[in-house]
N, C-alpha and C positions, 0 to 999 in steps of 0.2 A: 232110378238112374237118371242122372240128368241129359236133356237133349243139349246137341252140340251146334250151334249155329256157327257157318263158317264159309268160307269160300272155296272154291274149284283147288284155291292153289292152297289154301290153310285146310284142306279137308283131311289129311292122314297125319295132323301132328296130334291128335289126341284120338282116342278109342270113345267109340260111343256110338248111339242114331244119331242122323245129319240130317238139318236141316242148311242143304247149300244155296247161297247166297250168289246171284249172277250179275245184279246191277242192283243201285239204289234202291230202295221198296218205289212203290208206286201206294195207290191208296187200296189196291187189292186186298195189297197185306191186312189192313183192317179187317177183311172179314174172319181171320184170324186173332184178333187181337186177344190178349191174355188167356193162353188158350192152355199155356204149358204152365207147370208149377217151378221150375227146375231148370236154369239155363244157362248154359256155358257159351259165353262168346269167343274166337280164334279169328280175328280178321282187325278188317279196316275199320272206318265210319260206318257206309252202310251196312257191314253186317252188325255190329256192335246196335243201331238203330236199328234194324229188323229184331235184333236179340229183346231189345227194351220192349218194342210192341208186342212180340209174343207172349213175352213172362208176365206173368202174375204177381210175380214177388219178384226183385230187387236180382239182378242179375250176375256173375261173375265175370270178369272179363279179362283175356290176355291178347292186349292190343297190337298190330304189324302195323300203325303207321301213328302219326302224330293230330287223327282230326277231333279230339278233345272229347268225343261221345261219352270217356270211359266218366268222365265227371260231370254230366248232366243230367237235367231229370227227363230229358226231352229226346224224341226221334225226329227226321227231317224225313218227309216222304213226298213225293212229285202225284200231284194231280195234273194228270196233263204236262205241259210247261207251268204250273203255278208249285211253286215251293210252302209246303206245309210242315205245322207242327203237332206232333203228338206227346202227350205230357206222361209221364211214366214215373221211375224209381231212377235215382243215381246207382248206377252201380254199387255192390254192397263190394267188393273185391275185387282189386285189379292186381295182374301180376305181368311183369313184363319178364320176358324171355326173352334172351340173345338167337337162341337157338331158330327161332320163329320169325326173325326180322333181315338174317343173314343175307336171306337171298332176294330181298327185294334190291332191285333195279336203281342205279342213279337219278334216274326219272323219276321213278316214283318216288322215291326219298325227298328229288327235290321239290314233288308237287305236296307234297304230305307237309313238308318244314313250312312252304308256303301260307297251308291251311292254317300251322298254329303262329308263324308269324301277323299273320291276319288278324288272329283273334287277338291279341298283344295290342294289334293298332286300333282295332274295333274298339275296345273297349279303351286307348289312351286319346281319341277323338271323342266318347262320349260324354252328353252331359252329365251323367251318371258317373263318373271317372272316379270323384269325389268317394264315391261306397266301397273302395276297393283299396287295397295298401301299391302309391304308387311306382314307389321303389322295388318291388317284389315284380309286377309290371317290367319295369326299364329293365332289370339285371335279368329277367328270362326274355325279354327282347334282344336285349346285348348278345345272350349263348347262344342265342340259335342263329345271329346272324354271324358267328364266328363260323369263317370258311373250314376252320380246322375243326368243329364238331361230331363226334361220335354218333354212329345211328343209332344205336341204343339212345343215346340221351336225348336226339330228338323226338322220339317217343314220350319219352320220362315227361320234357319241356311240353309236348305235346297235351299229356295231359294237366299238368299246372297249368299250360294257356286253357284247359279247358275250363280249370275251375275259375278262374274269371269270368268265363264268358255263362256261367252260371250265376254269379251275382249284376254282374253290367250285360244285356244281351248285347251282341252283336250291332253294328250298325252301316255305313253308307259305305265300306266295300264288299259287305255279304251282299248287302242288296244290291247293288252291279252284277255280281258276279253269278245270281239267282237267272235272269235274262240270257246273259251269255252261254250258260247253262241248257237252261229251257230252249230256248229258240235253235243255237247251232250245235247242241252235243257236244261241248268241249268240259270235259273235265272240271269241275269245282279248283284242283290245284291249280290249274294252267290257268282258266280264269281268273283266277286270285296274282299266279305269278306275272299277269298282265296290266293287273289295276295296282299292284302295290305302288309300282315307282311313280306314277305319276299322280296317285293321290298322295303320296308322304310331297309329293311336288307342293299340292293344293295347300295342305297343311302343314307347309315350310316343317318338314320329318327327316331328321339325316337319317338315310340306313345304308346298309352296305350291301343290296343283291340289286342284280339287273334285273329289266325289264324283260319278261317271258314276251315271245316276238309271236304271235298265231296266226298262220299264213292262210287264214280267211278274210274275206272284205266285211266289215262290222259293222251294222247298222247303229252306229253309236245314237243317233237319235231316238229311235227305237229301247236302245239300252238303257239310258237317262229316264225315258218317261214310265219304262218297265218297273224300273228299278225305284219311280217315286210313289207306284203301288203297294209295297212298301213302308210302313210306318215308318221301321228301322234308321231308313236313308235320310229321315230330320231330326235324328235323336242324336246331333252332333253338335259340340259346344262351338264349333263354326257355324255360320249361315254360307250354305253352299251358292256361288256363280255359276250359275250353269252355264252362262258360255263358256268361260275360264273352265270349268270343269269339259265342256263339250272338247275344247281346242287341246285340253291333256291328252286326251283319250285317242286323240285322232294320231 
């Protein structure tokens, strides 16, 4: 029988042992790592990323939000404030459910759209851009920034951004959003919903969402030099101003 990884709030959509999921992994999870033969993921990112590191083999997964885990080979786990990568199996099966997605929150929805908006721009600033079809890029950036979109299909879009960011990784607004993250507790979406509009600013990007407003004082200096820790954050076919970049953010 397979184990079911999942969250406090995905833990009674499927029958099975639970292993429930409370925040991000941390690098604890490792002492765990492919430990189970058999696993079914019910949740967000992190549980989806705790799923990968447990399993031994290739995992199943029915996603609640849009942060692209379901199509990578990789998990995200926090040492400390430092954001880490663990290499795994893509998902061998993903199934999305209406049923499962119903009850999340506007919020959450709209810090989840965030995430795969994100990966959309990550990967259409890289210099890597070039490996990737970039019309398939722009027209699942376009649906997800339609106001009138479906939660289901943010999900769906969700995992398409994900399978980008599995051939171009990620680049200079995950690594922002790694700091803001580590340092003050703020959510991955809301961080993300913070740095979009003013980096599409930096990289002259029309898109259609506001700026997520986060009513802490922000060591943006601090955020910059975190965030050039980071390979990611020069793997842009711009060369970054970091004043211009400092003076966005503020």
């Amino acid at each position: 029988m397979s184990l079911i990884v999942c969250s406090p709030s995905t833990q009674n959509f499927l029958k099975g042992e639970k292993f429930i999921v409370n925040n991000p992994p941390t690098k604890d999870i490792l002492s765990l790592k492919k430990s189970f033969n058999d696993i079914i993921a019910v949740g967000g990112g992190a549980v989806i990323d705790t799923a990968k590191i447990l399993s031994k083999n290739p995992i199943i997964c029915y996603p609640t939000t849009a942060a692209g885990a379901t199509a990578t080979s990789h998990s995200v786990y926090w040492d400390g404030d430092i954001k880490k990568n663990f290499h795994s199996y893509i998902p061998k099966e993903v199934i999305f459910e209406f049923k499962f997605i119903k009850s999340l929150s506007k919020d959450m929805l709209l810090y989840t759209k965030y995430d795969a908006i994100s990966h959309c721009l990550d990967v259409m600033w890289s210099k890597d851009f070039n490996k990737i079809d970039k019309i398939e890029v722009e027209n699942t950036l376009e649906k997800l920034t339609n106001p009138n979109i479906k939660p289901i299909d943010i999900i769906k879009l969700g995992h398409k951004a994900g399978t980008f960011i599995q051939k171009v990784p990620t680049t200079i607004l995950h690594a922002l959003s790694y700091p803001i993250t580590g340092k003050y507790g703020i959510s991955h979406g809301k961080a993300l919903g913070f740095l979009i509009p003013p980096l599409c600013e930096l990289f002259n990007q029309k898109i259609n969402i506001k700026k997520y407003n986060i009513s802490l004082d922000l060591d943006i200096s601090f955020i910059i030099n975190k965030a050039q820790t980071y390979p990611k954050f020069f793997n842009t076919s711009k060369k970054i101003n970091l004043n211009q970049l400092k003076k966005l953010l503020k």
